[in-house]
N, CA, C and O atoms as a MOPAC input file, in Angstrom:
PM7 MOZYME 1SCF
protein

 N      0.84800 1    -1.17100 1     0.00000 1
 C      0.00000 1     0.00000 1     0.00000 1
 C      0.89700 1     1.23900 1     0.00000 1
 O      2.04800 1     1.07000 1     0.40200 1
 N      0.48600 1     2.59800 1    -0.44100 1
 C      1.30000 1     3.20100 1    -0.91300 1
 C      0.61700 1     4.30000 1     0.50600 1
 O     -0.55300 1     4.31600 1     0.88600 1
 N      1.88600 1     5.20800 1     1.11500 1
 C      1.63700 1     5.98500 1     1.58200 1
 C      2.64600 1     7.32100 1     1.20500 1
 O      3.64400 1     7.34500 1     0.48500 1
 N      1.92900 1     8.51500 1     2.04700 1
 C      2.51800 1     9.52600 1     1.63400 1
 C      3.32700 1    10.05200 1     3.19900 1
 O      2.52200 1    10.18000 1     4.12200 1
 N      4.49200 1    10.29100 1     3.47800 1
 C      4.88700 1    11.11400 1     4.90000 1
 C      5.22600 1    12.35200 1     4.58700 1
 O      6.35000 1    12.77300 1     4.31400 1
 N      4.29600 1    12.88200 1     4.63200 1
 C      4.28500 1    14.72800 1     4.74800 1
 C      5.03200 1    15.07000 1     6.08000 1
 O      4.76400 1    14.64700 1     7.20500 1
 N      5.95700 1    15.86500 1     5.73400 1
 C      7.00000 1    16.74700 1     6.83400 1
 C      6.65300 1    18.18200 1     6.99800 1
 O      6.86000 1    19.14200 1     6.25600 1
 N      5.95200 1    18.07000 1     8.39800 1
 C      5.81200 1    19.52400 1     8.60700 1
 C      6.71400 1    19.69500 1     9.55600 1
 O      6.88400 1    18.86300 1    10.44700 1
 N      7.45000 1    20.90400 1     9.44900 1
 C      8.47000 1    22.30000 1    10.47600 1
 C      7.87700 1    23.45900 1    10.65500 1
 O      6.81400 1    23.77400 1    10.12100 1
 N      8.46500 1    24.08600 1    11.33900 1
 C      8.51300 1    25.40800 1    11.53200 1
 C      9.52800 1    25.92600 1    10.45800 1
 O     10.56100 1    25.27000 1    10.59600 1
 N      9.67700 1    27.00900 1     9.25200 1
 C     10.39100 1    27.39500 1     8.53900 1
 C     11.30000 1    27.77500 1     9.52700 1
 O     10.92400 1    28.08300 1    10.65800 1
 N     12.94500 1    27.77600 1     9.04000 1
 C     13.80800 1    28.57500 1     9.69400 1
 C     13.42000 1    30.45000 1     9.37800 1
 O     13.08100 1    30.87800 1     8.27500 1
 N     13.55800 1    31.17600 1    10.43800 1
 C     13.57200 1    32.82300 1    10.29300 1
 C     14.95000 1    32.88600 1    10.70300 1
 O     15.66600 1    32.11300 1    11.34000 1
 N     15.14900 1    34.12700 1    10.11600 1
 C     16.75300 1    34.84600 1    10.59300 1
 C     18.12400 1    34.27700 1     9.97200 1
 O     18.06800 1    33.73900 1     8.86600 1
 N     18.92300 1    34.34300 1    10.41200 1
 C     20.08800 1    33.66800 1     9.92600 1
 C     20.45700 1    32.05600 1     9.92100 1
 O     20.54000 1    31.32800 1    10.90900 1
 N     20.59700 1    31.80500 1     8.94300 1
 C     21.10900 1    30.46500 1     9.05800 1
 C     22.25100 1    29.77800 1    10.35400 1
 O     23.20000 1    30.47600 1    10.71200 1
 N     22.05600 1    28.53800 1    10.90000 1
 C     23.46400 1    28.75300 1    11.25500 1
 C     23.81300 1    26.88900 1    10.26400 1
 O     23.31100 1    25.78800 1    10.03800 1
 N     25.27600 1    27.92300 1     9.97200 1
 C     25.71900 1    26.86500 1     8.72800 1
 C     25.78200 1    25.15100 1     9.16500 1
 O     25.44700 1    24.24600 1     8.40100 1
 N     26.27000 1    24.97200 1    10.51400 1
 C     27.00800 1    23.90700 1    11.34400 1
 C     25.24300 1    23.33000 1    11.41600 1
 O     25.11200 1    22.15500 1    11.07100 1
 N     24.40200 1    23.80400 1    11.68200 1
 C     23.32000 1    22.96800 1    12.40600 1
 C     22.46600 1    22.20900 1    10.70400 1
 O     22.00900 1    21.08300 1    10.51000 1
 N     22.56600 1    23.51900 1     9.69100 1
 C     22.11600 1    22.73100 1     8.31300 1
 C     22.51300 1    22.00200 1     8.03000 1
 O     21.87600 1    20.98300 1     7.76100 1
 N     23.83700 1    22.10200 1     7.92000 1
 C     24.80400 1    20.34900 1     7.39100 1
 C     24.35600 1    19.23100 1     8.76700 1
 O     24.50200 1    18.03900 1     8.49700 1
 N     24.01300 1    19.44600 1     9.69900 1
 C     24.01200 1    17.98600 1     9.87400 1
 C     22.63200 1    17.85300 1     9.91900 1
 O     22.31600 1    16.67000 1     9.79100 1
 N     21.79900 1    18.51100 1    10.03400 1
 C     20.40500 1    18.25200 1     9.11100 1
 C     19.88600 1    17.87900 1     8.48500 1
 O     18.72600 1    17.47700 1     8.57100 1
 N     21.03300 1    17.89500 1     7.09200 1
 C     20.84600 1    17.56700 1     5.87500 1
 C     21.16900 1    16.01200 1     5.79400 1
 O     20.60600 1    15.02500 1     5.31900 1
 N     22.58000 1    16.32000 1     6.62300 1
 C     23.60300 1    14.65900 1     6.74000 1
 C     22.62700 1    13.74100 1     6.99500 1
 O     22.49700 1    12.79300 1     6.22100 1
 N     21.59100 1    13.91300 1     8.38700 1
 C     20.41900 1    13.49400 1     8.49700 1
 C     19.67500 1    12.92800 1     8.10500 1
 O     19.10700 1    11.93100 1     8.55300 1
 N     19.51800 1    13.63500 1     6.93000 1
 C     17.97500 1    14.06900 1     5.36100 1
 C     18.63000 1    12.49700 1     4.53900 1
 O     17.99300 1    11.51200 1     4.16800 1
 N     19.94200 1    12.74400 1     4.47400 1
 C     21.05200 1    12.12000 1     3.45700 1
 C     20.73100 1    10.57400 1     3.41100 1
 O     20.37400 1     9.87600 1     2.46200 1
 N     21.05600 1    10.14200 1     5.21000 1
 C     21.00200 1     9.17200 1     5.62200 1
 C     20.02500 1     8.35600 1     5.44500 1
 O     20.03200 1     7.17700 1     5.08800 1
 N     18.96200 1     9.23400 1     5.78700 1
 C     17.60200 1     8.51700 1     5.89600 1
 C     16.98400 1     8.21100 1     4.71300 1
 O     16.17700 1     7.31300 1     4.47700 1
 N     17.60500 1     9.34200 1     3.74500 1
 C     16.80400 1     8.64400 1     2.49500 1
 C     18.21900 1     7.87600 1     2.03900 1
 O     18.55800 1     8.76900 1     1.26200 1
 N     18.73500 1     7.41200 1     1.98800 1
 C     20.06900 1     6.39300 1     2.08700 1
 C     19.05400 1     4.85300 1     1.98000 1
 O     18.70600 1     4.06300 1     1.10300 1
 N     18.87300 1     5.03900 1     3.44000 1
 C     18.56900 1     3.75000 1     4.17500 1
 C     16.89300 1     3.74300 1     3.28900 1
 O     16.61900 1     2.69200 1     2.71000 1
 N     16.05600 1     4.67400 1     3.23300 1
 C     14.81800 1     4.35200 1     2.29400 1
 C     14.61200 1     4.01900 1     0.87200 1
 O     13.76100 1     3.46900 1     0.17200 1
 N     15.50500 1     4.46200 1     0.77700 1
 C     15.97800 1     3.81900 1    -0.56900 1
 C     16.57900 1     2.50200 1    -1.01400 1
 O     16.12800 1     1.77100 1    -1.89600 1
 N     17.29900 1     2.37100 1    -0.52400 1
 C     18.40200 1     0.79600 1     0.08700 1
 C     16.76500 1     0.32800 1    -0.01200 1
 O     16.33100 1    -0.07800 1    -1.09000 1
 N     15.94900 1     0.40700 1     1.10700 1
 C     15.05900 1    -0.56700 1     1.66900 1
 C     13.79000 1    -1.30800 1     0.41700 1
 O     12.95300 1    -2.21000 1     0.46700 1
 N     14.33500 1    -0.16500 1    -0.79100 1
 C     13.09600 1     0.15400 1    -1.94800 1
 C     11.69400 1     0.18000 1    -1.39200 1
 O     10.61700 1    -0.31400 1    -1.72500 1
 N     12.01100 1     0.74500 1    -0.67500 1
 C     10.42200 1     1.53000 1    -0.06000 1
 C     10.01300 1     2.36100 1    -0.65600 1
 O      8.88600 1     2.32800 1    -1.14800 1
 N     10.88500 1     3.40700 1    -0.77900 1
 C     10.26500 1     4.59800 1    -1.45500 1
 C     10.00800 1     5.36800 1    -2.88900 1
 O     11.08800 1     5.56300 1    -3.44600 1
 N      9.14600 1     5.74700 1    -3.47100 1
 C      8.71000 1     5.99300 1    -4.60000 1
 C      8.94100 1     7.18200 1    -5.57800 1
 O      8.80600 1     7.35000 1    -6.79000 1
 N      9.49400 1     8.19800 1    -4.14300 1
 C      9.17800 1     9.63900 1    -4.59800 1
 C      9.82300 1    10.23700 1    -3.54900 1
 O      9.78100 1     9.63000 1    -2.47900 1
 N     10.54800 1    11.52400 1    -3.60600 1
 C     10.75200 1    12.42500 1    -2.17100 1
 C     11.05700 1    14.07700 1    -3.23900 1
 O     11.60400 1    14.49500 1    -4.26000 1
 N     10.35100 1    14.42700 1    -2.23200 1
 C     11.38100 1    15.79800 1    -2.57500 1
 C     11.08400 1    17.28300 1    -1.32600 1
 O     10.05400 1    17.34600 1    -0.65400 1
 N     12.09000 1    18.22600 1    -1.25700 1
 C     11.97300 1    18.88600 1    -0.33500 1
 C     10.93200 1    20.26600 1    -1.02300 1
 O     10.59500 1    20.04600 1    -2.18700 1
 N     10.62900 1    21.05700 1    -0.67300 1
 C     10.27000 1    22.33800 1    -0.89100 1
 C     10.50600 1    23.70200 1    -0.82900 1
 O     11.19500 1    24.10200 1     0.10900 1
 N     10.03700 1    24.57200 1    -1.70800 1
 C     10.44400 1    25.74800 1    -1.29900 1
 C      9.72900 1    26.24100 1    -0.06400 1
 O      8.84500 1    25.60200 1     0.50700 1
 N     10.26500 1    27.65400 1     0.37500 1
 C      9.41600 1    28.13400 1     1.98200 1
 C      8.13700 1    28.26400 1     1.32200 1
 O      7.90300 1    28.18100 1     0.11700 1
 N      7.24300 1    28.50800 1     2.40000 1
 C      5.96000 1    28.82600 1     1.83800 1
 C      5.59400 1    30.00800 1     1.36600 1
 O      4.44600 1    30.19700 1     0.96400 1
 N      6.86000 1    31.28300 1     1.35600 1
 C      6.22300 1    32.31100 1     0.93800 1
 C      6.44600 1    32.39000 1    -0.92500 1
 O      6.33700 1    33.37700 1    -1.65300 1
 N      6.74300 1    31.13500 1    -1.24300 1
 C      6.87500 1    30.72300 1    -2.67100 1
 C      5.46400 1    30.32400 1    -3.02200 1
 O      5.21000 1    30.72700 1    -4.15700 1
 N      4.39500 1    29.64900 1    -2.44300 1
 C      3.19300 1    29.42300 1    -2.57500 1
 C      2.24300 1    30.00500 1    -3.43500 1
 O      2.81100 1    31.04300 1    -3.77400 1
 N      1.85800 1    29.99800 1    -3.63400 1
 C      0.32400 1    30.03600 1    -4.08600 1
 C     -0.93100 1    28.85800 1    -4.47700 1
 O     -1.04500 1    27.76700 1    -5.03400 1
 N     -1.83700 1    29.98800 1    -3.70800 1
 C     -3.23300 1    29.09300 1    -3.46200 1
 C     -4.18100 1    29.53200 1    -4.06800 1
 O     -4.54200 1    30.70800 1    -4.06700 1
 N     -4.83800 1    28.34700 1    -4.83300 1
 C     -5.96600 1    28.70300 1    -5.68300 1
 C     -6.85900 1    28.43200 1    -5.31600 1
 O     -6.75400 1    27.30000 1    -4.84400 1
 N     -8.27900 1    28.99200 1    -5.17100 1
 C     -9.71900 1    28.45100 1    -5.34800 1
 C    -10.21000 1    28.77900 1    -6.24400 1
 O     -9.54600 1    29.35900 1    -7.10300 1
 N    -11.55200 1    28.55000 1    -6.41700 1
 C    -12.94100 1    28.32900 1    -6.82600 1
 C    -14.14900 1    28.70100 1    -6.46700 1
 O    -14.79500 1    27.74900 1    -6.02800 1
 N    -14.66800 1    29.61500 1    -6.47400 1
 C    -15.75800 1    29.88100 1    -5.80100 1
 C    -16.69700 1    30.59600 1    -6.54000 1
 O    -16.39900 1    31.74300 1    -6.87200 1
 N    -18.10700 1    29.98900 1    -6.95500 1
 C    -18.97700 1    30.62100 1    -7.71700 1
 C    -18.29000 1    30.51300 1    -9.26900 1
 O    -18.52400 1    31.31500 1   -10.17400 1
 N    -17.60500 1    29.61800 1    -9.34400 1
 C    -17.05100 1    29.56800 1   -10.87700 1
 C    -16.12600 1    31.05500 1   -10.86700 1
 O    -16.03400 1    31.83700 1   -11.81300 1
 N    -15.57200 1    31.17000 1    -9.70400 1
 C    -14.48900 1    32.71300 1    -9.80400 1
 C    -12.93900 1    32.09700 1    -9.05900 1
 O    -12.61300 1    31.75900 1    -7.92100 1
 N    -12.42000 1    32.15700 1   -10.05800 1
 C    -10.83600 1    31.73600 1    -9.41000 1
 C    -10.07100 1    32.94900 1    -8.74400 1
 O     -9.70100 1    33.99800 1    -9.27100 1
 N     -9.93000 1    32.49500 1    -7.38200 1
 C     -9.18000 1    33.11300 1    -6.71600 1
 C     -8.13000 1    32.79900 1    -6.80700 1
 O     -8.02300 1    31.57400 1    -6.86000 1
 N     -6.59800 1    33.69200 1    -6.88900 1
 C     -5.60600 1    33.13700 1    -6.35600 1
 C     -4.77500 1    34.40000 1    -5.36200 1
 O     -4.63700 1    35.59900 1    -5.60900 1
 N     -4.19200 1    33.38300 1    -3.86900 1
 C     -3.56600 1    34.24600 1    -3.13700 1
 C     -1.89500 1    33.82500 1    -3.11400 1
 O     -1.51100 1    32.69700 1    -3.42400 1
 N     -1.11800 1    34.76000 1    -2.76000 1
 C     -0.01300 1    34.19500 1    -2.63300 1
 C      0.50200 1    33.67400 1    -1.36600 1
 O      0.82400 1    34.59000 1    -0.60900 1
 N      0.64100 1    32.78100 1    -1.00300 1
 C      1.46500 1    31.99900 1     0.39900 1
 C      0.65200 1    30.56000 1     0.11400 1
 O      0.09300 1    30.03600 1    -0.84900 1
 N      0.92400 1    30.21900 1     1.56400 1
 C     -0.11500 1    28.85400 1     1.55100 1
 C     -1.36000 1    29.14900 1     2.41400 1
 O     -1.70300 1    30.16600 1     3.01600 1
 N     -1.98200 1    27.81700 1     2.26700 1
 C     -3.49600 1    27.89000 1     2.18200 1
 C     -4.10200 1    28.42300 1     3.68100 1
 O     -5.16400 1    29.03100 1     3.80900 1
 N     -3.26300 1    28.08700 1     4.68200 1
 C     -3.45200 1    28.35000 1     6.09000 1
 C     -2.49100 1    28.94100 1     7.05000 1
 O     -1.27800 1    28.77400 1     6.91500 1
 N     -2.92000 1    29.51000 1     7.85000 1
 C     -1.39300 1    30.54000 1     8.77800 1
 C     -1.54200 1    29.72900 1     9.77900 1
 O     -2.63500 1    29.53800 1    10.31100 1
 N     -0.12400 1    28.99300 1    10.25300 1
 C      0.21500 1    28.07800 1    10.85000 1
 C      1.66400 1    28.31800 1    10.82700 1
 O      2.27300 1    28.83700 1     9.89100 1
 N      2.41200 1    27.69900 1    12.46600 1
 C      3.33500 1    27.52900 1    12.71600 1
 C      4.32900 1    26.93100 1    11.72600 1
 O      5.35900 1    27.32100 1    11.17600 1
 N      3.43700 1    25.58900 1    11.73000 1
 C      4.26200 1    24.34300 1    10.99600 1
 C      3.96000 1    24.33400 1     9.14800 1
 O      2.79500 1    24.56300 1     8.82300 1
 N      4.48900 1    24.20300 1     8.55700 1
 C      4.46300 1    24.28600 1     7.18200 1
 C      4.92300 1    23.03000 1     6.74900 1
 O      5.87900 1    22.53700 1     7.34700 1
 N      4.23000 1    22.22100 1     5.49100 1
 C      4.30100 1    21.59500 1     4.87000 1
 C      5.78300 1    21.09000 1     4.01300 1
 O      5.73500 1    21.02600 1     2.78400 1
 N      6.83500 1    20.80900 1     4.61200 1
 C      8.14000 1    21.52100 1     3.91600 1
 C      8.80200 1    19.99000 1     2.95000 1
 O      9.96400 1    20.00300 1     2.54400 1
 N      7.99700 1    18.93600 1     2.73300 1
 C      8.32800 1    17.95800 1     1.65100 1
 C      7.80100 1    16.78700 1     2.18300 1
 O      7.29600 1    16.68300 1     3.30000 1
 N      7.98000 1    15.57700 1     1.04500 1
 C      7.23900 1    14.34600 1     1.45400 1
 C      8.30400 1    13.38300 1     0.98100 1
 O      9.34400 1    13.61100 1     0.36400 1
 N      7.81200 1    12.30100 1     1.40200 1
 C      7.96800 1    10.99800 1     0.90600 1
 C      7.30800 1     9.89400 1     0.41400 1
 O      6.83700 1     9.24300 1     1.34600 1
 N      7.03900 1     9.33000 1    -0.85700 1
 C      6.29200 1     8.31800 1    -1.23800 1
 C      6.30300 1     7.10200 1    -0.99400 1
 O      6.88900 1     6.45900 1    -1.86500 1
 N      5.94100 1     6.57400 1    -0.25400 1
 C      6.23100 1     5.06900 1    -0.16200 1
 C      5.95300 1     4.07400 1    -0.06000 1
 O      5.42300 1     4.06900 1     1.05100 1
 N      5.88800 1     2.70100 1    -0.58900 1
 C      4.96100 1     1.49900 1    -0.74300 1
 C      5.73700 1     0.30700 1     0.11800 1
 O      6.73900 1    -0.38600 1    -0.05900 1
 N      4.65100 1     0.46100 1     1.22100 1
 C      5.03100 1    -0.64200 1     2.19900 1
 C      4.13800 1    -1.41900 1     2.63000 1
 O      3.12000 1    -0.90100 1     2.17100 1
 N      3.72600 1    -2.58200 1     3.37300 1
 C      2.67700 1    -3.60200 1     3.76900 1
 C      1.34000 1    -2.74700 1     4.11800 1
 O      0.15200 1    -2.87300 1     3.82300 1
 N      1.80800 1    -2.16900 1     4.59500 1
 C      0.84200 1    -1.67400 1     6.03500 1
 C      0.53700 1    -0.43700 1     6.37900 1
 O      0.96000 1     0.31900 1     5.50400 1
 N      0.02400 1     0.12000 1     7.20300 1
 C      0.47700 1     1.26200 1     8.50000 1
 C      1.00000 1     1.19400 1     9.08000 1
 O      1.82000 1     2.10500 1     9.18900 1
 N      1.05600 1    -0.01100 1    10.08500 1
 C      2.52200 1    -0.39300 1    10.54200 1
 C      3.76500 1    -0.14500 1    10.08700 1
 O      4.59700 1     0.38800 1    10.82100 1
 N      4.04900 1    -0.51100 1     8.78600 1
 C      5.36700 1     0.04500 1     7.90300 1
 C      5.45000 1     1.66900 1     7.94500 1
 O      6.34700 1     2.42200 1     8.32400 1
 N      4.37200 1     1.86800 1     7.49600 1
 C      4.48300 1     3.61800 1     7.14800 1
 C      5.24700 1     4.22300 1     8.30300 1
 O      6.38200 1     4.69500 1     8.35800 1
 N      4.03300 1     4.03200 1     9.46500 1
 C      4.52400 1     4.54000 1    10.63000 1
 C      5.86000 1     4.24700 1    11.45500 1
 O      6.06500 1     4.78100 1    12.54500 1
 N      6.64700 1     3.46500 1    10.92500 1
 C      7.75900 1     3.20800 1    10.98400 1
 C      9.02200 1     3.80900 1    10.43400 1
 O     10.13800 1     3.97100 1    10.92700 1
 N      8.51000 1     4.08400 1     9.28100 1
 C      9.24800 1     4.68500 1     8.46300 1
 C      9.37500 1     6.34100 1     8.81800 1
 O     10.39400 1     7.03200 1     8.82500 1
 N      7.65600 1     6.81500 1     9.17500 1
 C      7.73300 1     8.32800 1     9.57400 1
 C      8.53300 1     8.67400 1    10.56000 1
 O      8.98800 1     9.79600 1    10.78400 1
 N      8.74200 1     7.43600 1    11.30300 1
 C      9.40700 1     7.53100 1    12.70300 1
 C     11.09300 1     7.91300 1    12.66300 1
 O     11.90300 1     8.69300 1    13.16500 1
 N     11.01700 1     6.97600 1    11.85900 1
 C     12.79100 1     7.25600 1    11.46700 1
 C     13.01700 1     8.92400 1    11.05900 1
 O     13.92900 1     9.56600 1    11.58100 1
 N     12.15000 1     9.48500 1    10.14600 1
 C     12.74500 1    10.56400 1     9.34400 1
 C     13.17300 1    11.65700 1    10.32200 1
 O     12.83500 1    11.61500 1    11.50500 1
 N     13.93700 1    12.65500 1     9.80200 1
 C     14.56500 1    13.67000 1    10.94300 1
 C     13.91600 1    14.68100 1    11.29700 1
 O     14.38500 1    15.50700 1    12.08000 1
 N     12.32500 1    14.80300 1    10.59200 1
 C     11.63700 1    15.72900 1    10.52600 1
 C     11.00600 1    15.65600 1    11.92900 1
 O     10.65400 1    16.65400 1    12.55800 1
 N     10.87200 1    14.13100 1    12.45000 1
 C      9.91500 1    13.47300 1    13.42200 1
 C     10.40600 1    13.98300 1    14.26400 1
 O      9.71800 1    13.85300 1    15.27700 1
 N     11.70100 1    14.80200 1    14.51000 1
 C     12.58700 1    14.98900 1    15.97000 1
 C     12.30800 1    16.64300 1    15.91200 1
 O     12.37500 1    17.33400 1    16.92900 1
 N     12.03200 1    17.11100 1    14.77000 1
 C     11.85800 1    18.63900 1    14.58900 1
 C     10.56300 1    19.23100 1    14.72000 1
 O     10.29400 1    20.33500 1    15.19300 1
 N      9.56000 1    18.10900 1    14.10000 1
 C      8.31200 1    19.04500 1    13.81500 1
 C      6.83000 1    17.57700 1    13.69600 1
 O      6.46200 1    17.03900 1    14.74100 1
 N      6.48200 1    17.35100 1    12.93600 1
 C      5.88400 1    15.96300 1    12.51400 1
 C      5.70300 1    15.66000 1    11.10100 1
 O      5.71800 1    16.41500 1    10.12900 1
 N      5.49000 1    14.12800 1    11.20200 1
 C      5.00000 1    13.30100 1     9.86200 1
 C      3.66200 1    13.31300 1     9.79300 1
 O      3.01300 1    12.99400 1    10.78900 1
 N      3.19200 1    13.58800 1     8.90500 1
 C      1.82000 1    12.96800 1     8.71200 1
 C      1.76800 1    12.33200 1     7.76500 1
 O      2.23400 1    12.87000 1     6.76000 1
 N      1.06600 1    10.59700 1     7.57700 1
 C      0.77900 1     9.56700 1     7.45600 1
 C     -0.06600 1     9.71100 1     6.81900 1
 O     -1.07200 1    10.01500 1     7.46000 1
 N     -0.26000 1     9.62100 1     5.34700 1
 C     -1.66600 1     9.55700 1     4.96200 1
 C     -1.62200 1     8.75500 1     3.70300 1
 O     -1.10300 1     9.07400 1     2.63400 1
 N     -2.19600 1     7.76300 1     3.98500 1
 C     -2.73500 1     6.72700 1     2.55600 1
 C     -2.75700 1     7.26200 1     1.11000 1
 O     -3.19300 1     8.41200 1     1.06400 1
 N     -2.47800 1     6.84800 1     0.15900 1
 C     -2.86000 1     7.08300 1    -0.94200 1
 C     -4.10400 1     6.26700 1    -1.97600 1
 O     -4.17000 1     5.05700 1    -2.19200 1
 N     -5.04500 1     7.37200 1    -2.51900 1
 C     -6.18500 1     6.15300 1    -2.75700 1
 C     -5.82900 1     6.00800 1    -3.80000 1
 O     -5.02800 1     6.58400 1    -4.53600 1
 N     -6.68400 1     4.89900 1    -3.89600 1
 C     -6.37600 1     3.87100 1    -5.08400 1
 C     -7.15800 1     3.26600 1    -5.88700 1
 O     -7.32000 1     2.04900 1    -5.81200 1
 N     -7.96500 1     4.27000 1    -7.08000 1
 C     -8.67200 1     4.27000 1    -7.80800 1
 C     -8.72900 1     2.78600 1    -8.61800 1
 O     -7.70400 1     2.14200 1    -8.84500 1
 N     -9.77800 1     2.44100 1    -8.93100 1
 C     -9.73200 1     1.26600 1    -9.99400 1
 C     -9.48400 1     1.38600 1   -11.57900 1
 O     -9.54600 1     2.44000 1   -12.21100 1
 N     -9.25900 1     0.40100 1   -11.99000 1
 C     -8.78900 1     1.05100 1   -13.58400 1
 C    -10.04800 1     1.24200 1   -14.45700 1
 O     -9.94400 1     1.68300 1   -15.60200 1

């Protein structure tokens, strides 16, 4: 079954500090290292901040569009991972590992699975 682990953070504000990104990343590196190795995973990629966003609706047949993302919130949506494993059990295993889980959270969410 295929799931998705959405990584939400808090965006960094202010200055970087260089020493804490690299091992962040080293982190990022590892883990998709080992998810990969495991051929679990399908898909990953990180994101831009959210003030790269834009959000569209619909309403009354009138397209709105604003710039940011869809909701003002701490935590932001900042990349995923695709991945096809047994279970939920697996998934949630997997969310567990990532480095995001120590920063901010995974969210776990199924992918449906239309018939042909």
């Amino acid at each position: 079954m295929r799931y998705l682990l959405l990584i939400y953070s808090e965006e960094n504000r202010g200055t970087p500090d260089p020493a804490e990104d690299e091992k962040v990343m080293n982190e990022y590196w590892a883990y998709s290292d080992a998810i990969q190795k495991a051929g679990v995973v399908q898909g990953s990629d990180a994101l831009q901040e959210s003030s790269t966003a834009t959000t569209v609706r619909v309403r009354d047949g009138q397209r709105m569009v604003t710039d940011g993302p869809f909701a003002e919130t701490r935590e932001v949506l900042g990349g995923y991972y695709l991945i096809d494993v047994p279970d939920l059990d697996a998934a949630i295993e997997w969310a567990e590992r990532c480095p995001g889980a120590t920063r901010g959270s995974i969210e776990v969410r199924p992918i449906m699975e239309f018939g042909d």
